[in-house]
N, C-alpha and C positions, 0 to 999 in steps of 0.2 A: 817494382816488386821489392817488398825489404826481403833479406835474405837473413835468417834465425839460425842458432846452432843449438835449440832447445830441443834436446831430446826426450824420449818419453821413459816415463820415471821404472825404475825397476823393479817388476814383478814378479813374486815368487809365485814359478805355474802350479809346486806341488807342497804346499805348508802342510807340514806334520799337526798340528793343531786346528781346531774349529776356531780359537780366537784368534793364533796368528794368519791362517783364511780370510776373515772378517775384519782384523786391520787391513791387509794389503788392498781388499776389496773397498775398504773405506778413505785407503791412499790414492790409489785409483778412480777412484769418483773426485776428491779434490783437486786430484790435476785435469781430471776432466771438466770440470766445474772452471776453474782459470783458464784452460783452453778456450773452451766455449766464451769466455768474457771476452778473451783475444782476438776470436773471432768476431765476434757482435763488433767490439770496438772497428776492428779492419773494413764490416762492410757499411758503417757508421761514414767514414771519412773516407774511402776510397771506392764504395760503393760493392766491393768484390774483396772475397775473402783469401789471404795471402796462400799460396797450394800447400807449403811445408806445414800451416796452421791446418788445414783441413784435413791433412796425411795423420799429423799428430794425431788428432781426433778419431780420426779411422780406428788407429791401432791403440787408443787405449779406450776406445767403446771395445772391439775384441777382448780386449785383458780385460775387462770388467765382465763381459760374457762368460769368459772362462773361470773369471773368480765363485761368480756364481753358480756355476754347477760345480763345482768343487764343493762348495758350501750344500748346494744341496746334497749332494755324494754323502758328504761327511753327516749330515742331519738325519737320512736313510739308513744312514749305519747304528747310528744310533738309535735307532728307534728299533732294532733286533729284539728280540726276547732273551731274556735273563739266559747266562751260560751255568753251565755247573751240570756233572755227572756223577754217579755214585760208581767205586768202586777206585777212584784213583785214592794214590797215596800219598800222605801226610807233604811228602816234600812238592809234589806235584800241584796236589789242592793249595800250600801255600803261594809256588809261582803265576797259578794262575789267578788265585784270590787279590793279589797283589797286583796284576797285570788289569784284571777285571777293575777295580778301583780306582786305580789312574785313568784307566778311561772312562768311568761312571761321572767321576770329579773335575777331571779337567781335559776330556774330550781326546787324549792322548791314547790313539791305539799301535803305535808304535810295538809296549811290549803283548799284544795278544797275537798283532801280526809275525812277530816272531815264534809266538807258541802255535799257529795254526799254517808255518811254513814246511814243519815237516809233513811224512806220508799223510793224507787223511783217511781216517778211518773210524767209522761210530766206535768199535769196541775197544779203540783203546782214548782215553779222554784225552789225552794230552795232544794225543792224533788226529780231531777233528770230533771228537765225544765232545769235547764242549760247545760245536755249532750246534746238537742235537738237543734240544730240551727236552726234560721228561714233561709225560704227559699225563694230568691230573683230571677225572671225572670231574666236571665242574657241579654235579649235584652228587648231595650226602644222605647218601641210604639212612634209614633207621630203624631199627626192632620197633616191629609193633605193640602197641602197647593197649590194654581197656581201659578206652575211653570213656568214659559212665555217658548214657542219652540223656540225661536231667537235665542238663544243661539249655537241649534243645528246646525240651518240654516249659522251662523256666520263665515266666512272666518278670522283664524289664522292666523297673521304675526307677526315674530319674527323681534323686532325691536331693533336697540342701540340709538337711539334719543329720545326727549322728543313729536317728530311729526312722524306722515309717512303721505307724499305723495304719492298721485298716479295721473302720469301722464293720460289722455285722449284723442286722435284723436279725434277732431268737426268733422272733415272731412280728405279725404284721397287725395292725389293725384290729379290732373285735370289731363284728358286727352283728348285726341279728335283724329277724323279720317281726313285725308290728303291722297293727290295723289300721287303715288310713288315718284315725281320727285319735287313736292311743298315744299315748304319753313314749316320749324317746327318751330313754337315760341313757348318762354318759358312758359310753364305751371306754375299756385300757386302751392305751398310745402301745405303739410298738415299743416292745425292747431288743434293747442295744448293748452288746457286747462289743470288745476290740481286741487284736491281736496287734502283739507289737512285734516289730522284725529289727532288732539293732544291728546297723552296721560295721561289719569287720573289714579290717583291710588284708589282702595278698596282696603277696612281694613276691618279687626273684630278684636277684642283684647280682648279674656274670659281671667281669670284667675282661678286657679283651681291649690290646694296646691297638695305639691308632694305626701303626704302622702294618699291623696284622691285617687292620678294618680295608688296609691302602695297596697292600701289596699282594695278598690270598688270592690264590689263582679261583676260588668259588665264591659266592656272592657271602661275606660272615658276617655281613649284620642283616641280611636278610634269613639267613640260616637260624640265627640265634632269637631271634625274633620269633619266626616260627617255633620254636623250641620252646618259648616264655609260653606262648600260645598253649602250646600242648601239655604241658603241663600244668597252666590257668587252670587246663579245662580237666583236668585229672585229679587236681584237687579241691574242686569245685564238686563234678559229680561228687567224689567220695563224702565229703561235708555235707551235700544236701539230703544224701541218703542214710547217713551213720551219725553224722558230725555230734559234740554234746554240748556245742553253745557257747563255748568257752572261748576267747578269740576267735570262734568259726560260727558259723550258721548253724542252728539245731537239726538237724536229719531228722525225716518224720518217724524213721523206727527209733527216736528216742522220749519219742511220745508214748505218753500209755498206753497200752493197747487193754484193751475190754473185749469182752464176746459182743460179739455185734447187738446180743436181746438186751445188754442190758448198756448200751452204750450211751455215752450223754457229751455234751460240750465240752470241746477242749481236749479227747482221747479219741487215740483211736481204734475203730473197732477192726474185730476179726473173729474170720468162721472158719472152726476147726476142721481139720480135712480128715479126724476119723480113727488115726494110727500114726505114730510118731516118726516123724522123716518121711511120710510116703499119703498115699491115700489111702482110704477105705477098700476092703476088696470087693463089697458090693457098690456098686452104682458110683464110680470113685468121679465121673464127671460131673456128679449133679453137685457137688463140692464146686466147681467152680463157676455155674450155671447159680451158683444160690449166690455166690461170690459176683460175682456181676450184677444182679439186679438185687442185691443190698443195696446200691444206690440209686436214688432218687434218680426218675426220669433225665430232668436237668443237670446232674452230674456224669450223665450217662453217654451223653454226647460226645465230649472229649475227652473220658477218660482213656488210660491206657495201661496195661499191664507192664509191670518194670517186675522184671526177674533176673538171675543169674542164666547166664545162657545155656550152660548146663541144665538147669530148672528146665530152660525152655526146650532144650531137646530130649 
């Protein structure tokens, strides 16, 4: 049996740092790792491995055990939630701003363990206020607002031009009845009118730093998102139903309006309801009874009454 005076290398059980941890833990594997060679080699050539070589071993697989949960200890702690409480004072918020830093940066909690060694207690921050985080609804309320229904009511087209047309039939076809053996003359073709619908662009353009995107205790790029939404849609109604064309959509009340007897292509009509602001005080419903079936069977289908909600109650 050879007899060694190699002892096992010096471990620090309680490193103040997460890197000076993970050295010793990585010094410690190295002599573990030459041990282990030592070994191999001893049962190579003598078949049995020397006791003091396998004792070595013993105790610094232990110290590599212990490094390790140390490291983890330290990794746990870290992962705490942000400190800070409102109400301490300038000189206080700076000791612990300072304490809190050194250990965000380089794993040293050395001075917060000293700011959380005196009494603890929530209402005083310096006391143990800063293990306490405030706590923040992670959803953001919002004033309701009138959302215009147009929107919903609105027919999507996916266009590649700066315009879309849509063609329209005035009319269809002429035809007429004859005698089996009479003479057919040429009928008119249908006419065709178009309406054009030129594209305008909405925007919003928030700004909002990454670190806000990264560190907000509530979801703010989902938030602000929704927000672009809501107001898409608020300016949107507004434009389909007022708009005067001009960088926006034309609203259909900025089309002519005519009396419905004498209404023609391209305006549009309306039946008076009788008295200004209000209805007729005889028969004030049949105003809106005349008002419905002004249009055409086939427009009658899906049409749908768009008022002010007031109007409607």
């Amino acid at each position: 049996m050879t007899e060694t005076n190699s002892v096992a290398p010096e471990i620090k059980t309680a490193p103040e740092t997460m890197t000076a941890a993970f050295e010793d833990f990585m010094g410690a594997f190295e002599a573990f790792k030459e041990t282990n060679d030592r070994r191999l080699g001893e049962l190579e050539s003598k078949l049995t491995a020397d006791v003091v070589t396998r004792d070595r071993m013993d105790r610094i697989s232990r110290t590599m055990d212990e490094q390790k949960r140390l490291i983890d200890q330290m990794a746990l702690k870290k992962a705490r939630p942000a400190l800070g409480r409102s109400g301490e004072t300038g000189l206080e918020a700076s000791e612990h701003k300072a304490a809190f830093e050194t250990y965000i940066r380089r794993g040293d909690e050395q001075a917060l363990r000293e700011l959380e060694a005196k009494a603890f207690s929530i209402g005083s921050a310096s006391d143990g206020g800063y293990l306490v985080p405030n706590e923040t609804d992670t959803e953001i309320g919002r004033r309701l607002s009138a959302v215009s229904p147009i929107r919903a009511m609105a027919t999507v087209r996916q266009v590649s031009g700066s315009v879309l047309k849509k063609p329209f039939a005035l009319a269809g076809m002429a035809t007429g009845w004859v005698a089996e053996t009479a003479a057919r003359p040429q009928t008119t073709t249908p006419q065709l009118a178009e309406l054009s619908f030129p594209t305008m662009e909405l925007y919003a353009m928030p700004a909002a730093t990454a670190a806000l995107l990264d560190d907000a205790a509530v979801d703010i790029e989902n938030w602000i998102a929704s927000e672009v939404d809501i107001a898409f849609g608020e300016q949107e109604g507004t434009a389909f139903v007022s708009g005067d064309g001009t960088n926006k959509p034309k609203g259909f009340l900025s089309y002519t309006n005519v009396a419905e007897s004498g209404w023609s292509w391209g305006n549009i009509g309306y039946i008076a309801t009788g008295a200004a602001g209000a209805f007729k005080a005889s028969g004030p419903s049949d105003t809106l009874i005349d008002t419905i079936y002004a249009l055409k069977a086939g427009h009658r289908q899906n049409a749908s009454f768009v008022m002010n909600r007031k109007t409607q109650a």
